[in-house]
C-alpha positions, 0 to 999 in steps of 0.5 A, a space after each residue: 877071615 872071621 865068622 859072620 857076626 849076628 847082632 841080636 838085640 833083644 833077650 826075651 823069647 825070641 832073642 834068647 831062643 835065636 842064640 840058643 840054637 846058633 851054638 853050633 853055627 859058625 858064627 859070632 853072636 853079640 846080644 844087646 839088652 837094655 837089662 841083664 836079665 831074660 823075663 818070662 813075661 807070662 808071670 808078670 801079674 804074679 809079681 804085680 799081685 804079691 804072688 812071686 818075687 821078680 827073681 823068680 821069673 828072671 835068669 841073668 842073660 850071661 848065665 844062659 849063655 855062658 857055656 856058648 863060646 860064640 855068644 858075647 852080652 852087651 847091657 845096652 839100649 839100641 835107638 836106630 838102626 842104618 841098614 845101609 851101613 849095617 849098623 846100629 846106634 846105642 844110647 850111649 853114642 856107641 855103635 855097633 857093626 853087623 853081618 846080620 841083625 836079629 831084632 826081638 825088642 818086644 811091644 811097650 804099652 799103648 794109650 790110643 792117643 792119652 799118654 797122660 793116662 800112663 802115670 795114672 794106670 801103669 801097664 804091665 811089661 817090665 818087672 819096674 811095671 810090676 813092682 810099681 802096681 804091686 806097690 800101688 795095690 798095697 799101699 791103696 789097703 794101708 790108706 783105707 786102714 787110716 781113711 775115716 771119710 767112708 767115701 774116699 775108703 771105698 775109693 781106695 778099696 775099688 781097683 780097675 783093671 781096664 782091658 779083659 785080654 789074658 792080663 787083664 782077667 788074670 790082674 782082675 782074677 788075683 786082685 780080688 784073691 788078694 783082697 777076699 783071701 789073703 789080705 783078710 785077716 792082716 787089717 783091722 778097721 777095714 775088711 778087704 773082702 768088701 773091695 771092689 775090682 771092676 774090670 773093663 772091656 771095649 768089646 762085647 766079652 772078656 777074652 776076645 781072641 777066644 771062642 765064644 764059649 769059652 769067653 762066657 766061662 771065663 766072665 762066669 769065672 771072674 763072677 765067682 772070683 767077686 769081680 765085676 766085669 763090665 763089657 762094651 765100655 769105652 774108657 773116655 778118661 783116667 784121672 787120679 780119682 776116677 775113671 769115666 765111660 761116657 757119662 758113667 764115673 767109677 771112683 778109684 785110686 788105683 787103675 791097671 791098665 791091660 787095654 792095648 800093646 804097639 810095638 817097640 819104637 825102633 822099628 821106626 827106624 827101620 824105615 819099612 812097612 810097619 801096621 797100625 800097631 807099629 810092627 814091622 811086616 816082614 816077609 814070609 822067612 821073617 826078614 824086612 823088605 828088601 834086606 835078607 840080612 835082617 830078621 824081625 821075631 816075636 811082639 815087633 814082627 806082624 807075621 801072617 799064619 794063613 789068610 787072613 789070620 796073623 801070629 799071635 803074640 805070645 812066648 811060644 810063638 817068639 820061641 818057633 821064630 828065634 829057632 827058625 831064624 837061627 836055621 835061616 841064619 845057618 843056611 845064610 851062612 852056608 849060601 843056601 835060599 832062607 826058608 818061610 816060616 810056619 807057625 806051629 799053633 799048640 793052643 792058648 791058654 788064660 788063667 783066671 785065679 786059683 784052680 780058674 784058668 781056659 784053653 783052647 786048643 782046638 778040637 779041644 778046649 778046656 776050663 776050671 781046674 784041668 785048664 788051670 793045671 794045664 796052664 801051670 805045668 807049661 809055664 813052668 816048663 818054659 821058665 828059664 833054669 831049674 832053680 826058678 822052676 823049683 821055686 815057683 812050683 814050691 811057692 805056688 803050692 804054698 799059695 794054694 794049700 795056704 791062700 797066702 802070698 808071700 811077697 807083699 812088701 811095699 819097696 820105696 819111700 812112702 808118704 809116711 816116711 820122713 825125708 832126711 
């Protein structure tokens, strides 16, 4: 009789971390990933503003796998999933049986009701997000080099970031490095310097899942970096050219959007409880209601932490769920009662710009240069393989000593290139 199989789908934290630990687990794993590769999604902003190149951040997912004979890769997009035939559907009219399901599908971006906004303000989840923006941010300089009308020059030269979580200040933070720093010497008719970027909250601080205090040293932060932080402002809407909150209007070429996340659209087709965000209320061992076969882990899951506090969504907390996951598969797979899930909270940590970072971890708590250096040696240590390790360490340390970002190339056709 052959081994349990395990469908993971998804090959992000979660995912990757539930195979990784299943290598010695009689069972035979199929990941199935609308890419081919796992992203650390922490760097994203590093990309989107010239800092690093998308190879840096993202490791071939058969390359990780490759040493565990149990684990089999399949490039595909999953659309539903039948929990009472055990089976889901691909995009391409393939379907796939399973023993046991792991979904780890991530969070996409949320509009509140506009999804005419998402062409207009790009939001910041894939490496596409990222070279889109880092597109958009480069050419808005070129334009404003070949602008004569000083009005329509100072539209291209303002960029909005709208939402002032961890990317959103981390977006405002390297825009305006960029323009104060390394776009300074590179164009003659303008002055990069005197861009503007704007960066909006609906609540009344920047980094609201923060305490206070460290909320007030993170807008002080941004100041010094030369952005404008503006809080309690409901964005009523985004155009080409301008965004409006209420009657006030900031014109602009160029809209980031950071405001808001949901949850993957297949646990829709899960056919259980799910919150306002669209994630799935699992149970407290990470399995949906009234199926043990099937685990929900990282952004999809809304897993309760203690009262009324819930896990938050970031790496490390995708990274304990895909191991715990993998014990309760093992002791599925041996008969054994699957176990509830404790989050081990280790903190949460934002950076800002050069040597301008918080952290919070508990008792202690920290900002400027110790949390910056703090939140630069964990994100390295979770990247995926030595090789992206070695290269953002190095590119990084020539980012500082150098104030330069290599990676700023516009790619794809522009509006000066003939057609053929």
């Amino acid at each position: 009789m052959p081994d349990p199989h395990v469908v993971i789908v998804g090959g992000g934290f979660g995912g990757l971390y539930t195979a990784r630990n299943l290598k010695d687990v009689p069972v035979r794993v199929t990941m199935v990933d609308r890419h081919n590769y796992h992203l650390f999604q922490p760097l994203l902003y590093q990309v989107a503003t010239a800092g690093l190149n998308p190879s840096d951040i993202a490791t071939p997912i058969r390359g990780i796998v490759r040493k565990q004979a149990n684990v089999n890769v399949l490039l595909g997009d999953v659309v539903s999933i039948d929990t009472s035939k055990k089976s889901i559907a691909l995009t391409d009219g393939a379907s796939l049986a399973y023993d046991y399901l792991v979904l780890a599908t991530g969070a996409t971006h949320s509009y509140f009701g506009h999804p005419e906004w998402e062409a207009i303000a790009p939001g910041l989840k894939t490496i596409d997000d990222a070279l889109d923006i880092r597109r958009r941010v480069l050419l808005a300089f070129e334009a404003a080099e070949r602008e004569t009308d000083p009005k329509k020059q100072e539209a291209l030269l303002t960029f909005v970031v709208i939402g002032a979580g961890p990317t959103g200040a981390e977006m405002a933070g390297a825009l305006s490095e960029i323009a104060r720093q390394t776009m300074l010497r590179d164009f003659r008719r303008i002055d990069p310097s005197s861009a503007r970027v704007i960066l909006l909250e609906g609540k009344d601080r920047v980094l609201p899942p923060y305490p206070p205090d460290l909320s007030e040293k993170a807008r002080q932060q941004l100041v010094r970096l030369g952005v404008e932080v503006i809080t309690n402002a409901i964005v009523t809407d985004v155009t080409t050219d301008h965004v409006s909150i209420g009657e006030r209007t900031i014109a602009t070429r160029t809209v980031v959007w950071a405001a808001g996340v949901a949850a993957s659209p297949l646990a829709q087709t899960l056919g259980v409880p799910l919150d306002r965000a669209g994630r799935v209320l699992v149970e407290p061992d990470l399995t949906i209601p009234g199926h043990k076969d099937v685990f929900v882990i990282g952004d999809l899951a809304a897993v309760r932490m203690r009262g009324e506090q819930w896990v938050p969504g970031v790496a490390p907390a995708a990274i304990q769920e895909g191991q715990h996951t993998a014990m309760n598969l093992e002791r599925a797979v041996d008969g054994q009662p699957l176990r509830a899930f404790r989050y081990n909270d280790k903190g949460s940590l934002a950076t800002i710009g050069r040597a301008a970072a918080v952290a919070d971890f508990g008792r202690f708590k920290l900002s400027g240069f110790l949390a910056w250096f703090a939140w630069l040696a964990i994100h390295i240590f979770f990247l995926i393989g030595f090789r992206n390790r070695f290269l953002v360490i190095t590119q990084w340390a020539w980012a500082y000593l150098t104030y330069q970002r290599g990676a700023r190339l516009i790619t794809g056709r522009t509006s000066t290139e003939r057609s053929p």
